[in-house]
N, C-alpha and C positions, 0 to 999 in steps of 0.2 A: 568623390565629390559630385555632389547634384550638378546636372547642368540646366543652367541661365534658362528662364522659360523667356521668348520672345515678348516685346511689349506689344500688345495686342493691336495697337496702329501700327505698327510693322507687320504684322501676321495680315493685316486688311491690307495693308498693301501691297502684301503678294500674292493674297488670292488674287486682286484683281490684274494684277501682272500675269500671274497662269493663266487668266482667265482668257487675255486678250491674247496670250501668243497660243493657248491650245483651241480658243473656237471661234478668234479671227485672223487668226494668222499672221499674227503682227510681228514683222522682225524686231529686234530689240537692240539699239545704240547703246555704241560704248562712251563716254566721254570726249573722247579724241576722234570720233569722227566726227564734232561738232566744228570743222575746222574755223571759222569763221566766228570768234568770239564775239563779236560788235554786234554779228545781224542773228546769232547762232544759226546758222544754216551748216549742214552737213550735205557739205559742196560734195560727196562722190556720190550721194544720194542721187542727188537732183540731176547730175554729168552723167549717172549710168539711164535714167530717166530720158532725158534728151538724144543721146548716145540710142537707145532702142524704138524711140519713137518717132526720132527728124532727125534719122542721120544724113537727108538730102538736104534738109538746111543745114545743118552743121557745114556738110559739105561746101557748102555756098558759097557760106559765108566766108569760110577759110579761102576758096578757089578765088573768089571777087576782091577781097579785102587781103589779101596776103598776112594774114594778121594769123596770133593765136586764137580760134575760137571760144574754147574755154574762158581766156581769160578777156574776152570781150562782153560776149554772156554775163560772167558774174559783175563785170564792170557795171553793165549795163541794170542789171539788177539789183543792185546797191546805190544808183542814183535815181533810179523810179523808185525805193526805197525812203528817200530821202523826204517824199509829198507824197504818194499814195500809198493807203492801205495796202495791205498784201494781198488781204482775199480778192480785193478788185485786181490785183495782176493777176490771181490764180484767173479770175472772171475774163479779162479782157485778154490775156497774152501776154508778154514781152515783147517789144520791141528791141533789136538789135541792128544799129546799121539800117535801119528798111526793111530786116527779115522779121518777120511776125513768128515765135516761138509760144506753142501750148506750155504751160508749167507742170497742170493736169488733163483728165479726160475725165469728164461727166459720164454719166449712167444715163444713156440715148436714149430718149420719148418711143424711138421711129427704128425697126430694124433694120429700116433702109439709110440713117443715120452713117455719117463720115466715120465718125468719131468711137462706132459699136465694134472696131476689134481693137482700140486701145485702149478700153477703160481695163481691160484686165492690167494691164502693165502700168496702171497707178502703184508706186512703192509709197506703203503704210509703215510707219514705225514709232517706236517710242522708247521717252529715255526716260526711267524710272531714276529718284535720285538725280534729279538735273541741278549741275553744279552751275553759278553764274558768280561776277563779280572775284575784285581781290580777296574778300574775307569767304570764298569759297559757300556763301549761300546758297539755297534748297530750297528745289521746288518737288513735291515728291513725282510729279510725272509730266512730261510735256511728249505730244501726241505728233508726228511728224507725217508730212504728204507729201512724195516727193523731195525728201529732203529740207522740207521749210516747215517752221511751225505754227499750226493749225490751233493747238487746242493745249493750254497748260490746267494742270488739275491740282487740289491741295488736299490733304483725307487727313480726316479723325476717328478717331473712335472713342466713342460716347465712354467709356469710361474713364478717360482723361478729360476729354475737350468733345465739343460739338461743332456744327455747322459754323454758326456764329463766329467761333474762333479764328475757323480756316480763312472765314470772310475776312475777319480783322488781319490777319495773316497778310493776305494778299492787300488791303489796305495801307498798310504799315509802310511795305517794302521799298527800297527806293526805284523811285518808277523812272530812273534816268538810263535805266536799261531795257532793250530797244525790245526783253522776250515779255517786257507789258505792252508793247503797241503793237505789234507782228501777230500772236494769236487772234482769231476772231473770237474765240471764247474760253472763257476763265470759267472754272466749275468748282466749286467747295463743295465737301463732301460728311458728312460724317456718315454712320452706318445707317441711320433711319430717314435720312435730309438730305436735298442738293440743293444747292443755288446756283444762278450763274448769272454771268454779265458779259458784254463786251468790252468793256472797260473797269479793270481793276483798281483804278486809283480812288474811288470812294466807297464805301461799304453801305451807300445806300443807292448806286448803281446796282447791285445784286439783288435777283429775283425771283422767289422760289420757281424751282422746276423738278417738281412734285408731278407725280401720276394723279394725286388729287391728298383727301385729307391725309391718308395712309397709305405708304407705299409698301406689297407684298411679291415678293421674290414668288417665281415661279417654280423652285422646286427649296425645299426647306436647308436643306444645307448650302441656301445662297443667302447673303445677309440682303435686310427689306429695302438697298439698293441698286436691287441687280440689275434692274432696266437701266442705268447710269450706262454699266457696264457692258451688259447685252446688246441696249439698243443705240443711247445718245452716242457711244464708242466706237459702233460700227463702221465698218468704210460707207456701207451704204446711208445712213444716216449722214455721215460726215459730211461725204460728196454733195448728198441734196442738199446740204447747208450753204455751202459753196455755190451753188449751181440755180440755185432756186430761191429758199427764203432769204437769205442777208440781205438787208434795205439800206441802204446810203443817204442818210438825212442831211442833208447840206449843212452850212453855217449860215446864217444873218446875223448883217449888222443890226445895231440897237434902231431904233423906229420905232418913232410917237411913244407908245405907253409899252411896249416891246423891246424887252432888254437884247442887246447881244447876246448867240448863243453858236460857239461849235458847229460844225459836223459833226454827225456820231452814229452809230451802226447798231443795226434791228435785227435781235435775234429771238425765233418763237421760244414761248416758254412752253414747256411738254404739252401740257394739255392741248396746243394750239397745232402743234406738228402735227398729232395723234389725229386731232378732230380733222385736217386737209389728207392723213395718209387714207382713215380708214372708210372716207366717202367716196375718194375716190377711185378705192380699192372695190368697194358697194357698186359703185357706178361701173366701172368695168368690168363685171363680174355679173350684173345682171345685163348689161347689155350684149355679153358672149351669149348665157342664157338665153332673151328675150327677144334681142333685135332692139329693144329701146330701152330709153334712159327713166321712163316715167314713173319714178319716186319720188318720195317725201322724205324730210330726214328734220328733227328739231336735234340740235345740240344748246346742251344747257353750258354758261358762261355766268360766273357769279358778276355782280356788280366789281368794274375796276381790272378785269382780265383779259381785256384785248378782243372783246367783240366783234369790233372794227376792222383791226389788224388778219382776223381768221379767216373772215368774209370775203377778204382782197385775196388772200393768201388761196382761196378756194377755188374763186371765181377763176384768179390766174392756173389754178393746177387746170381747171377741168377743160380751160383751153388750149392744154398742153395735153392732152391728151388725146391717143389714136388708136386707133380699129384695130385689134389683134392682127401683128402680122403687115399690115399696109403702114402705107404714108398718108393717110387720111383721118382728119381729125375726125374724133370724135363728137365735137360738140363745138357749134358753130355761133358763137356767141356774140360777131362783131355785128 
């Protein structure tokens, strides 16, 4: 008897699973170490995270409080849950008791930076197949940092279904589970298209995040969205998401001719990450060379694609930036 040939959204699904445990290293969750079904965190994740990076807080805390530390932590991390975003705890800390707890470690400006021998022991993972809810719904990947998650993904492939669908997909669902408010970003997929959003409850929050008209894979036997994979997947990607672009738009009340509106969260769309990495990847790179920064650079922005948003996003990298080697910025802007 012949056997079953895979359906071809399952076959795209594991490429990009091989992809991310052979050339980023991602470890890969089983179901059950989601312990935590409410917030889905994968508490030994995050406890072996803590555990290697503030075991003198931990210490502390236990020695001052007499208490379980563990289970003050997660306490405590389920009630800052409750009104804050998550990426802003990844951003701000934990608080516990008074003791201020990292979640993760940024990728340091400065090698003279606190923080430059813990970014390696950020734990990346991801659970392909993520089960949620009683009727045991699916999301086919949700991307884990430290234990929490960061980034839920949905994939098609164009010869059943496209982008659009995935959109609709994540529209649909019921959004009274907490793995639509905890990711900062939602990403639909099919093989030639991605969207994304920070907010998956409406399908016209989603906004392409396209390399531009056509997207082309870097070696042929990667399908035309391998930048999804390669790059928006990356740790390094990720973290600077974390760590740099996410914007926190307040809410306001309604006023004058100004209706009510939310808080809600800003994330670039490719083109915009692209055009802040690779100037001022230009700018450090001829000022090793040169000794100075004195170039020009025009970046094209179609009408309607965040102009504004790139400019901010620019100005702030290139004030983050320092002298190969030192503590000394680069560029003196104030």
């Amino acid at each position: 008897m012949a056997r079953k040939k895979k359906p071809p959204e399952l076959t795209f699904q594991q490429h990009i699973a091989d992809y991310l445990v052979r050339e980023h290293r991602y470890a890969v969750l089983d179901q059950p170490d989601i312990t935590d079904t409410e917030h889905f965190i994968a508490e030994t994740e995050l406890w072996a995270f803590l555990e290697a990076t503030q075991p003198d807080q931990l210490k502390k805390l236990a020695d001052d409080y007499g208490t379980d530390a563990r289970e003050a932590v997660f306490k405590a991390l389920r009630n800052e849950l409750e009104h804050r975003p998550l990426w802003l705890l990844f951003r701000q800390g934990l608080k516990v008791r008074g003791l201020g707890f990292h979640l993760y470690y940024p990728n340091p400006h400065s090698a003279a930076s606190a923080g430059a021998d813990q970014y390696a022991r950020n734990r990346i993972s991801f659970r392909p197949h993520f089960y949620f809810g009683d009727a045991n719904q699916e999301i086919d990947f949700v991307v884990y940092l430290n234990g929490l998650p960061v980034v839920a993904l949905e994939l098609k492939h164009e010869r059943n279904e496209n982008v659009h669908d995935a959109v609709a997909q994540f529209a649909k669902r019921d959004h009274s589970h907490r793995i639509f408010r905890h990711p900062f970003l939602y990403l639909a997929a099919d093989t030639s298209h991605v969207m994304g959003a920070t907010d998956p409850r409406k399908e016209d929050n989603f906004r392409w995040h396209n390399m531009g008209l056509t997207n082309t894979p870097t070696d042929a036997d990667e399908y035309p969205v391998e930048f999804l994979y390669r790059e928006v997947l990356s740790q390094e990607h990720l973290l600077e998401a974390l760590s740099f672009f996410l914007i926190r738009v307040p809410g306001r009340e309604a006023e004058d001719d100004k209706p009510a509106r939310p808080a809600f969260t800003i994330f670039p769309r490719y083109h915009q990450g692209r055009l802040v990495r690779r100037v001022a990847q230009d700018i450090s790179a001829h000022f090793a060379a040169t000794g100075d920064i004195g170039k020009k650079y025009l970046a094209e922005h179609s009408a309607g694609s965040g102009k504004t948003l790139s400019m901010r996003w620019l100005a702030d990298r290139m004030h983050s930036l320092f002298k190969a080697g030192t503590n000394e910025k680069l560029v003196d802007i104030t």
